[in-house]
C-alpha positions as CSV (number, residue, x, y, z in Angstrom):
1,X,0.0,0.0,0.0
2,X,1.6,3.6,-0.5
3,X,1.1,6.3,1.5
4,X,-0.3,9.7,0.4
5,X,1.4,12.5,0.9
6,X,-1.0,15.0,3.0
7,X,-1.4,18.9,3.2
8,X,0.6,21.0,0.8
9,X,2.3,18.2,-1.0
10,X,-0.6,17.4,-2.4
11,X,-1.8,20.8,-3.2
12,X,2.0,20.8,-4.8
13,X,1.3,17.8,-7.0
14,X,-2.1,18.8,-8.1
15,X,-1.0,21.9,-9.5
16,X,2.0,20.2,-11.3
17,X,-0.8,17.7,-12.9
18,X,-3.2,20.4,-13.5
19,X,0.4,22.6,-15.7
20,X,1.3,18.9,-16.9
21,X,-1.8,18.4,-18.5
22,X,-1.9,21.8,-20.6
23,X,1.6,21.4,-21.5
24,X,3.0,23.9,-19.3
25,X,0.4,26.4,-21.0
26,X,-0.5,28.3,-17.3
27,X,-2.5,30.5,-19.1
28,X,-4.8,27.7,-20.8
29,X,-4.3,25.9,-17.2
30,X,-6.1,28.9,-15.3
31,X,-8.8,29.3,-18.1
32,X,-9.5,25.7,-17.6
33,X,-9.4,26.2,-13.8
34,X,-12.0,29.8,-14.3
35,X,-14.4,28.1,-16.8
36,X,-14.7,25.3,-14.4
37,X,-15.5,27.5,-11.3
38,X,-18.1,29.2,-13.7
39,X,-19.5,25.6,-14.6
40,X,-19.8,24.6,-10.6
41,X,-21.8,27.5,-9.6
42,X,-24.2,27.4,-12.2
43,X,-25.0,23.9,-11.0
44,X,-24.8,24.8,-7.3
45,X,-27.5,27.9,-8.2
46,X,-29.7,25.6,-9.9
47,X,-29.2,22.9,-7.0
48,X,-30.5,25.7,-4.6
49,X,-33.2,26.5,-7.3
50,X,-34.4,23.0,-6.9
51,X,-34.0,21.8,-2.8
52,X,-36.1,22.8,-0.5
53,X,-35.5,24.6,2.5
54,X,-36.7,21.9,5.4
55,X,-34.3,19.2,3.5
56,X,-31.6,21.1,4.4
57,X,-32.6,22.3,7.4
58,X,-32.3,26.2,6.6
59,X,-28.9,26.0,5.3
60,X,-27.9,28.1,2.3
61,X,-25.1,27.2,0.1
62,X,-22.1,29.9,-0.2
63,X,-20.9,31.0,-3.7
64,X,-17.7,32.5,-1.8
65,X,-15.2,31.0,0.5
66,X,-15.5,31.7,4.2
């Protein structure tokens, strides 16, 4: 079994993935990283469109980090 690296390691090797992928094109690598952001809160505003307020027990779902 191997063990994971934890913490900022991971966060290190993401973003090396996430640079690898686009071929070391940042620039394409952040508009990928934007246009999904963009994608995820459409969904989450039609997600709080469509729940209803007493299956979530009054809680409302943030667009922006705390």
């Amino acid at each position: 079994m191997c063990e994971q690296p934890i913490g900022e390691a991971v966060e290190n090797e993401e973003r090396a993935q996430v640079i690898a992928y686009h071929r070391g094109d940042t620039h394409a690598a952040i508009d990928t990283l934007l246009a999904d952001i963009r994608h995820l809160r459409r969904q989450l505003a039609l997600t709080e469109g469509a729940m209803g307020r007493g299956m979530t027990r009054g809680w409302r779902p943030s667009y922006h980090r705390e």
